[in-house]
N, C-alpha and C positions, 0 to 999 in steps of 0.2 A: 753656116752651122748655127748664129747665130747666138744668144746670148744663154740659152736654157738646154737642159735636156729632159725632158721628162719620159720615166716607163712606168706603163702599168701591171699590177700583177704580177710587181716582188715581193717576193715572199721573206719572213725573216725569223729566225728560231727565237723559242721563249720559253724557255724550261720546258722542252720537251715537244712545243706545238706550234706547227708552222701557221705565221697569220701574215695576209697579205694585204698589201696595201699601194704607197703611190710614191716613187724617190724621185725626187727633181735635184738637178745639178744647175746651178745658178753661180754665177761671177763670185757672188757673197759669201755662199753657204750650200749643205750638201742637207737636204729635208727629206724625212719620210715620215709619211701619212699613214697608221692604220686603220684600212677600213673594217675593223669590230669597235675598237675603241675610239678611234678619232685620236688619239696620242700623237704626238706630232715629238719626232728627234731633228733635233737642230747641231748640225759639226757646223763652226764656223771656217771658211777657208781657210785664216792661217793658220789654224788648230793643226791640219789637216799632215802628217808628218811621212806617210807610206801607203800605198796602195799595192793590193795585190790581185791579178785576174787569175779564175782559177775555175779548172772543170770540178761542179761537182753532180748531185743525186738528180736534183732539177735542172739539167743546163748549165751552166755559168753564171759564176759567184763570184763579188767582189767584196775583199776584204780593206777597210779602213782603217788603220789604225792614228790616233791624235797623239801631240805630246804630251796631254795630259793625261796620256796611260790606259788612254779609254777603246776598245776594239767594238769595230761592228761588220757585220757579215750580213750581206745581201746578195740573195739568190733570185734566178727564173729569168737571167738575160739570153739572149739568143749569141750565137757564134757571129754573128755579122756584126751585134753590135759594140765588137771588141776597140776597130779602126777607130769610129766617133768617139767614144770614150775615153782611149788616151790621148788623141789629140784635142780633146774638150782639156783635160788634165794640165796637160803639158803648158797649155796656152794660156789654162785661167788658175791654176792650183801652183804650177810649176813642179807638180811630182809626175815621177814616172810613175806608170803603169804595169808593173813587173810578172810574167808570167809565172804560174809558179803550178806544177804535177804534185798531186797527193800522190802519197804509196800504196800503194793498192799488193802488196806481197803477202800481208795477212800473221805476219810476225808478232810474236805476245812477248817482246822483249826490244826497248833500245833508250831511247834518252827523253828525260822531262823536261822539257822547256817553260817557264815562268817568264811569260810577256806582256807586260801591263796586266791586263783584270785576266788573263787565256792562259789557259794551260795548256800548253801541244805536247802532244806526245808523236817523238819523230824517230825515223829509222832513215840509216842511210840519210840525215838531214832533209828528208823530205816527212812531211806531218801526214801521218796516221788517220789523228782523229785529236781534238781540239773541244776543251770546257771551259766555257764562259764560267769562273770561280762567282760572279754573282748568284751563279744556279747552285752555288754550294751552301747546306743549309748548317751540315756538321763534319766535323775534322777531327778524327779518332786515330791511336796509335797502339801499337803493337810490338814485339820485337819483330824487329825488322819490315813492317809493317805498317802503312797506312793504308784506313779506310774514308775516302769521300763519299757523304751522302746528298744527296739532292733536295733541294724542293719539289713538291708533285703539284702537278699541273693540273686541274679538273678537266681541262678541255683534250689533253694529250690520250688519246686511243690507247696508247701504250707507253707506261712509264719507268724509265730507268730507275730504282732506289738508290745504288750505291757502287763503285769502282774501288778495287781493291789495286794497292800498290805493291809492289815489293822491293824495297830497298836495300839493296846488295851493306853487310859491313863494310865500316871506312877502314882504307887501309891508308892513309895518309898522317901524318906528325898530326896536323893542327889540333886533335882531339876531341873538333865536332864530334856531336850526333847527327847521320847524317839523317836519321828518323824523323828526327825534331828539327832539323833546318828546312825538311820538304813540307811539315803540317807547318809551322809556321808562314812560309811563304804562300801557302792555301789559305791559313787563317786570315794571311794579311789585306786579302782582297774578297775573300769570301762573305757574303750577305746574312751571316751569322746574325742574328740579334742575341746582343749582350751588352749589356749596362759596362760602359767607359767612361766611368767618372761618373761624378755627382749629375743628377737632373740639372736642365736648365732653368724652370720653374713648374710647380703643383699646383694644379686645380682640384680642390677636395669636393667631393659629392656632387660631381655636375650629373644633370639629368639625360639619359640617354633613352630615344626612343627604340632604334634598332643600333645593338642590341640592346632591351629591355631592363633598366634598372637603374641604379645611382651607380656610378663609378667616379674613382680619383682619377685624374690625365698628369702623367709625369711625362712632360717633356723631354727629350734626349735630343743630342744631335743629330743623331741618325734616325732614329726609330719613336713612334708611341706608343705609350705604356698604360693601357685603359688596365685599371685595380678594383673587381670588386669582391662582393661580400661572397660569390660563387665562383665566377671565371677570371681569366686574364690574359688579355689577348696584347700581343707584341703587333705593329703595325709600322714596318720599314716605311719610311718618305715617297722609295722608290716605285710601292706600288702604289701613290696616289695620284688619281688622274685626275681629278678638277674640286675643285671649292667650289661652294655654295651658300649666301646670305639670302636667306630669305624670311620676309614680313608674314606672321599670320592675318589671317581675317580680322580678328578680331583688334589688332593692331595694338595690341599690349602685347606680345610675347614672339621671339624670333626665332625661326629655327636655321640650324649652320651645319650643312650637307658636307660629308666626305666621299667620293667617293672612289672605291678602291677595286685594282685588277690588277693579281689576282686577287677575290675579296679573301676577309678572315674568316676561320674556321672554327664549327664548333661542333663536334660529332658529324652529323651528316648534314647539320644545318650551316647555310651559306649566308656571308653578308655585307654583300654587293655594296650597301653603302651605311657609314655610319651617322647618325640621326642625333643632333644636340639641341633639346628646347628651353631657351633661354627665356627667362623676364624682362622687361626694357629696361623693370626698376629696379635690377640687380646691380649693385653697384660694386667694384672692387679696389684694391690698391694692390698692385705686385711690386715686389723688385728679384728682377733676375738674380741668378746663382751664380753673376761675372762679375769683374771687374769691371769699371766705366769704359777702359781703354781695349780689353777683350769682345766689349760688346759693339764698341765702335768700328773695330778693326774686322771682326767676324760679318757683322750686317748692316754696316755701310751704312746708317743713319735712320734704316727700317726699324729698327727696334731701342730704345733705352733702357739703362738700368732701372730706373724707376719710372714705372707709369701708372696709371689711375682712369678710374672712367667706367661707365657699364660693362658688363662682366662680357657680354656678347663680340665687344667691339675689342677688348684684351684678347679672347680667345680667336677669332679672327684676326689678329693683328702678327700673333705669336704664329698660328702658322702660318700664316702668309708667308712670314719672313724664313722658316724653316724647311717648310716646304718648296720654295721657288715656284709657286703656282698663282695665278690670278685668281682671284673671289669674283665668282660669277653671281651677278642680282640680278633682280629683274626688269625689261628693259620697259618701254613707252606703253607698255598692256594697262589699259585700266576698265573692269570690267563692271557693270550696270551699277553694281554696290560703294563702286570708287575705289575697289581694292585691286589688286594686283593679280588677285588667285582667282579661281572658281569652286566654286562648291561641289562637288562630283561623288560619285561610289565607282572604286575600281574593286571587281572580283570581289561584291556583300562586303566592300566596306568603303566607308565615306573617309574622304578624304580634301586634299586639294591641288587640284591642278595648275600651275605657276608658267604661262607664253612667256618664256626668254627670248635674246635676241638671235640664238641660234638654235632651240630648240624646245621641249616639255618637259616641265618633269612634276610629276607627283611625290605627291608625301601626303600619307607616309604608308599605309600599310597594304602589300609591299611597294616599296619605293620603285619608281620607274621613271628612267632618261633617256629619251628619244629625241635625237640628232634629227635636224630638216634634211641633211644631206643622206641618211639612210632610210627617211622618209618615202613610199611608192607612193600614196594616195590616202587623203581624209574624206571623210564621208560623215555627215550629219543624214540624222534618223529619229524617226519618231519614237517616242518614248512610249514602251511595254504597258505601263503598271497606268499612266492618266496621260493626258493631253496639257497637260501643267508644265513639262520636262521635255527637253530631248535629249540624245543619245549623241555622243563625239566619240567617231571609230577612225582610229589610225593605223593602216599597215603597210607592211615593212619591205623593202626591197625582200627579207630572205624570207617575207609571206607569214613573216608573225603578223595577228591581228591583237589591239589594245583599243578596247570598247570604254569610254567613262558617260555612266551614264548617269539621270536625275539630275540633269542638268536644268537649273530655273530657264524658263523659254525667254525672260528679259534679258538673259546672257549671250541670247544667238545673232543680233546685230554686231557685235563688240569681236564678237571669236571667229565670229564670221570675216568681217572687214581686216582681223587680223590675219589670218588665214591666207587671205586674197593678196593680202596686203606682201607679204611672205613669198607668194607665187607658189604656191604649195599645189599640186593635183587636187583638185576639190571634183569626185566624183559624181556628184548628184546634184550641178547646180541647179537644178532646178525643182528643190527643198526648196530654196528661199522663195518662191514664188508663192509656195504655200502659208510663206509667214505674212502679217501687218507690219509693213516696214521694217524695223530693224527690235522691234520689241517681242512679241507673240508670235501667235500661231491663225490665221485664219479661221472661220466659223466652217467654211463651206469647205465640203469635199471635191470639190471638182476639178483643182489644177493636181490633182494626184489622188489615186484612188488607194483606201488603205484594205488592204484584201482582210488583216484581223478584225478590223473593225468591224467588216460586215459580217464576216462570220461570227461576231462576237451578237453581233445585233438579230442574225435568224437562230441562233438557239437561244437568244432571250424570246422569241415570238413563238419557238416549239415548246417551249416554257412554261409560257402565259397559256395558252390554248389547252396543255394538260393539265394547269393546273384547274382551270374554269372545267375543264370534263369532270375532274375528279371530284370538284367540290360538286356539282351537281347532281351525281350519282350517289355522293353521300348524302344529299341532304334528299334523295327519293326514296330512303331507307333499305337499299338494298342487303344483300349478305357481303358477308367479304369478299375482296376480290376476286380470290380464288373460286369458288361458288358460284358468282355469277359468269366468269369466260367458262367456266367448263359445262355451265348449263347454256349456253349461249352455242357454244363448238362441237356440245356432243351429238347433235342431231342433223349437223350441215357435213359430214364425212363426205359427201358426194359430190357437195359446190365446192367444196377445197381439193379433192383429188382432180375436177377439173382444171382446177388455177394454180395446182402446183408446176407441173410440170409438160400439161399437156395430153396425161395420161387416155387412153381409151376405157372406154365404157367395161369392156371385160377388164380388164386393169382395177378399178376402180373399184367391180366388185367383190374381188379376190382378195383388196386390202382389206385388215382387220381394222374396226370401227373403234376397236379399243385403245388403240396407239395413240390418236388423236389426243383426247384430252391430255395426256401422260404431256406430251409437248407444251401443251400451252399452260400448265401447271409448273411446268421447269421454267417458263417463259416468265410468267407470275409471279414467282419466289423471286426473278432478279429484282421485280417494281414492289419496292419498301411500300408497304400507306405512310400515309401525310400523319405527322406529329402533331395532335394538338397543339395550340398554341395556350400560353398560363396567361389569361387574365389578369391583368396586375390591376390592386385596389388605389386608385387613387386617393382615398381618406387618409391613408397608415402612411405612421411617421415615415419620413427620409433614413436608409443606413446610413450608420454613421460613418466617417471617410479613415481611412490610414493613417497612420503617422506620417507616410510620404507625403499624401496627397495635402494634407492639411500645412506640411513646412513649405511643399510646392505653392500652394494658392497663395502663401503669405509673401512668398519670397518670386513671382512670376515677374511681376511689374520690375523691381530688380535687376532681373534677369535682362528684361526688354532693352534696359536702359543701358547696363554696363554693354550691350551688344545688340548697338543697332543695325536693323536691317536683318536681324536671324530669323529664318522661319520657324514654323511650327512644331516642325520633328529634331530641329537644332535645339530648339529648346527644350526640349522634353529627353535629349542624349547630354545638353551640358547642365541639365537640374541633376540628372543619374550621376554623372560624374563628381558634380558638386557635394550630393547627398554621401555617396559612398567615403569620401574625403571627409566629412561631417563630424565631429569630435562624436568622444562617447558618452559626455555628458550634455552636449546638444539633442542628441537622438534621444536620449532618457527623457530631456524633457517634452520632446511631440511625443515620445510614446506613452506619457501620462497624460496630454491633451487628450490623443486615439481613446483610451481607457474609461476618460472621464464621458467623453462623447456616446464610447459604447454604453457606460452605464445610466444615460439618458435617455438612450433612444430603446433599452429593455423598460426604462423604468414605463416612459412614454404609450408603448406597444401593450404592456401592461395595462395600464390604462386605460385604450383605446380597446384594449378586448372587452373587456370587462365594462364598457359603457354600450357594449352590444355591438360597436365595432367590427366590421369583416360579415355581418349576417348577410347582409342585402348582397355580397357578392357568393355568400354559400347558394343562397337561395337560386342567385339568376345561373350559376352551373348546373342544379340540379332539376330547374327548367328545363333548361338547353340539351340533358339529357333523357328527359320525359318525354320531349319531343321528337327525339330519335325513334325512342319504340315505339310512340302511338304512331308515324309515318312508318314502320316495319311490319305493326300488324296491318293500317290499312292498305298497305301495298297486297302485302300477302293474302286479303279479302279480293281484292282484285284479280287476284294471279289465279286464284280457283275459281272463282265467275268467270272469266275471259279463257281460263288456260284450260278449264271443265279439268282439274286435277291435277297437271302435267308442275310436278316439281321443280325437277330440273330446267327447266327454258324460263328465262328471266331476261327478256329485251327490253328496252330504253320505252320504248312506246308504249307497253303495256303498263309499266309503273308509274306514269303520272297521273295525277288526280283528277277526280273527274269534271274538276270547275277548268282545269287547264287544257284538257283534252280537246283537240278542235277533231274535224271532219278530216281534216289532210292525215292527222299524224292514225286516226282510224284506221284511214285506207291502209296509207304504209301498214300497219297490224297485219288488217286482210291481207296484203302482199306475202309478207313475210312469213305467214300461217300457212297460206297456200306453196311458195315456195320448200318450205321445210315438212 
């Protein structure tokens, strides 16, 4: 039989929605794994005080229960596998296996059972139907009367809100209520948040990225209490699935991941994980809300009454100890910069990407944690927007895709090696081919052909070629566009009814001549003419710059320094940042620099006019446009000598000059005269 049992594809309630995952039975301990969350439940053997096999909705379900009062229910085993299992029990647990029939009679009436955290409701001593009181969020009373209400699930299809009770009066001496001895034993196990006793200790105005603001964190035993100036959100221990320490880039300030399922609620907006960014040079002193002897005896050496020390490493330190959970950092990644993160945009917004030992996650906006183990495949890709960047796509066993892309291309030796390094599905290894070792990106197209690329390169050549027609035909003085296709098309009705569609000759001359132009006039209006370009005078003063621009140039170098290694558009997002943070009598005084600057550069401009400044450029415009029309009347000297009158017909051939006109483009004339 051997030392383990493992099944896959148990299933196990949770307010409301079944998630499945992976229970192994081991000599040691009794583990389930689930695979949305990765949450892992650990019953230690001796814990282990009753078992019960039992038919239910999915198959066969086993019921746990510990002596510390704690029940669990695991469903989707098969009927065979009832033998192995209690004799796995018997041999390594030393409990029996006890069959046990639900009541399937459908009766709205018989006995409450209160056992450990479960409320069964049974008839004829066989159970009905059974509430995990963790799933109770409120416990309401009545005459004769209680009301149980729930927590609601987002992921549950369909949600229970509330089960009403009804409790028969007592007719017994003792002179309970028996009203109030049934909410209380509900109250007593149920996942209520409510303040029992004083806080453990208060952090005043720590900074919260998601959700968004300054909040106070009062510590409770059981629960966290974020306070602020608009919301306030209550946060049980129990929905919290892993910690996180992590180093920004810039390596001055940390940020400390919570993250939470179910997450907390705020109208309809959801959140997944809560986001704290610390200073390094935050310093603090706490002392707990216990006793020396309380604190010792409750957290076993993890925590003291009095501690001190950066504010990040208290705040981490406090949950740890309260939470029961490991702080995850981040592990042997270090990426071209020497930092631990990468620089990225998820979904238009920049952020950073953090290779842990078992997984990624971003931060911050929105936050995303991807397990290796619900990992199908990575794929690196060439970056959209320049050849500077590429693209890191991740997707998911359940065929989610997560694209981080702008990625610096010195980044792709480091994430790559890590990747591999991981044994991760790397889709496309033959990307890396296309790079220079472990830095760049290759010059040459040949180990991988990029299909945008070239399509991006033959309408830059359809481009160039229209534009060189256009300017041509402008500078032969013709009419406007329209004018010339429609003197161009109105006389050819008979070469185009051949080459439309094949038409025959009686075909051809039964069409009206007059439709034609109409088309190629609707054709015309789509093609804009070309915008002059403004001549700009290089003599006249420089504008003067902004108040931004002018605190920005002073303060770049600065910038460069407190954060090496930032590019271009980092700096120009943490000068924004910087500025808006900017006091209000710091801005007063660049906007009196801006001011003074403007009233320089009028005074200056002034000047330069008035010393006759700007003539020489009035002058060469209205050259440039005198030489328009003298080429418009001598074309159209042309078009009556050559055309003997014919207004309308305006070809390429006949409008150039007569110093440029050779013998070939003649002919074509003659062609095209005879043809038409």
């Amino acid at each position: 039989m051997g030392d383990t049992l493992e099944f896959n594809d148990i299933h196990t309630e949770l307010k409301g929605s079944w998630n499945d995952g992976r229970l192994r039975f081991s000599k040691q301990s009794v583990v389930y794994k689930s695979h949305k969350t990765g949450k892992v439940d650990s019953i230690p053997a001796p814990e282990l005080s009753a078992a019960q096999w039992r038919r239910v909705c999915l198959g066969h379900g086993i019921k746990l229960a510990t002596s510390t009062g704690l029940v669990y229910r695991y469903d989707g085993f098969r009927d065979t596998d009832f033998e192995k299992i209690s004799a796995f029990f018997k041999t390594n647990y030393k409990v029996e296996l006890a069959e046990k029939d639900m009541c399937v009679k459908g009766w709205n009436w018989g006995t409450a059972k209160f056992t450990g955290s479960l409320l069964s409701f049974d008839v004829s001593d066989s159970p009905v139907f059974e509430i995990p009181l963790s799933s109770v969020s409120q416990c309401a009373t009545g005459k004769n009367e209680v009301t149980v209400e729930f927590h609601q699930n987002d992921d549950a299809e369909v949600s229970l809100m509330e089960v009403r009770f009804y409790v028969p009066p007592n007719t017994g001496d003792d002179g309970s209520d028996p009203v109030e001895a049934f909410a209380q034993n509900v109250l007593s196990k149920a996942d209520v948040i409510q303040a029992t006793g004083d806080a453990v200790c208060v952090f005043k105005e720590l900074q919260c990225l998601t959700p968004r603001g300054r909040y106070d964190i009062r510590i409770y035993p059981t629960f966290l209490h974020l306070h602020g100036k608009t919301f306030d959100y209550k946060i049980p221990y129990t929905t919290v699935l892993r910690l996180f320490l992590l180093p920004h880039k810039d390596q001055r300030q940390m940020f400390f991941v919570i993250s939470l399922d179910p997450p907390i609620k705020q109208g309809q907006t959801r959140y997944h994980f809560l986001i704290l960014l610390f200073s390094k040079d935050e310093e603090l002193s706490l002392a707990l809300n216990m006793s020396e002897d309380e604190v010792e005896k409750r957290y076993e050496g993890k925590l003291s009454k009095n501690m001190s020390g950066p504010l990040f490493e208290i705040v981490s330190r406090v949950m740890k100890a309260l939470v029961n959970r490991k702080i995850t950092v981040p592990g042997n990644f270090q990426g071209h910069s020497r930092s631990q993160c990468i620089t990225c945009a998820y979904k238009a917004s920049s952020g950073l990407l953090y290779p842990l030992e078992r997984g990624f996650i971003y931060v911050h906006k929105p936050p995303v944690h991807l397990r290796f183990e619900e990992i199908s495949c990575v794929n690196f890709a060439r970056g959209t927007t320049t050849t500077r960047s590429f693209d890191f796509e991740i997707e998911t066993k359940q065929s989610n895709q997560y694209t981080f892309s702008n990625i610096e291309r010195e980044e792709y030796g480091k994430l790559f090696d890590f990747v591999n390094a991981k044994k991760l599905n790397i889709k496309n290894r033959g990307f890396k081919e296309g790079m220079k070792g472990a830095d760049g990106y290759s010059d040459s197209d040949e180990d991988q052909h990029d299909a945008y690329l070239e399509r991006m390169k033959e309408e830059g050549k359809i481009r160039e070629e229209g534009d060189g027609s256009d300017e041509s035909e402008g500078d032969s003085g013709t009419d406007t566009p329209q004018t010339k296709y429609i003197g161009y098309d109105s006389n050819a009705s008979e070469s185009d009814s051949e080459a439309d569609d094949g038409d025959s000759e009686e075909e051809s001359k039964t069409k009206k001549p007059e439709k034609k132009p109409k088309k190629v006039v609707k054709e015309m209006k789509e093609r804009k003419p070309r915008k002059e370009k403004k001549v700009k005078d290089p003599g006249a003063p420089k504008r003067p710059m902004s108040a931004y621009m002018l605190w920005l140039n002073a303060n770049r170098e600065r910038i460069k320094s407190e954060n090496p290694g930032i590019s271009v558009t980092e700096i120009s997002k943490k000068a924004g940042e910087m500025w808006k943070q900017l006091s209000k009598d710091r801005r007063e005084e660049w906007d009196r620099k801006a001011a003074e600057a403007k009233k320089q550069y009028e005074k200056a401009m002034k000047e330069y006019r008035e010393s006759g400044g700007g003539a020489a450029l009035v002058t060469k415009e209205k050259k440039k446009k005198g030489g328009k029309v003298e080429a418009k009347k001598k074309s159209g000297g042309e078009k009556e000598t050559k055309e003997g009158g014919n207004e309308s017909f305006k070809s390429k051939e006949f409008i150039s000059s007569e110093e440029s006109s050779s013998e070939s483009d003649h002919d074509r004339g003659s062609k095209r005269k005879v043809c038409d």
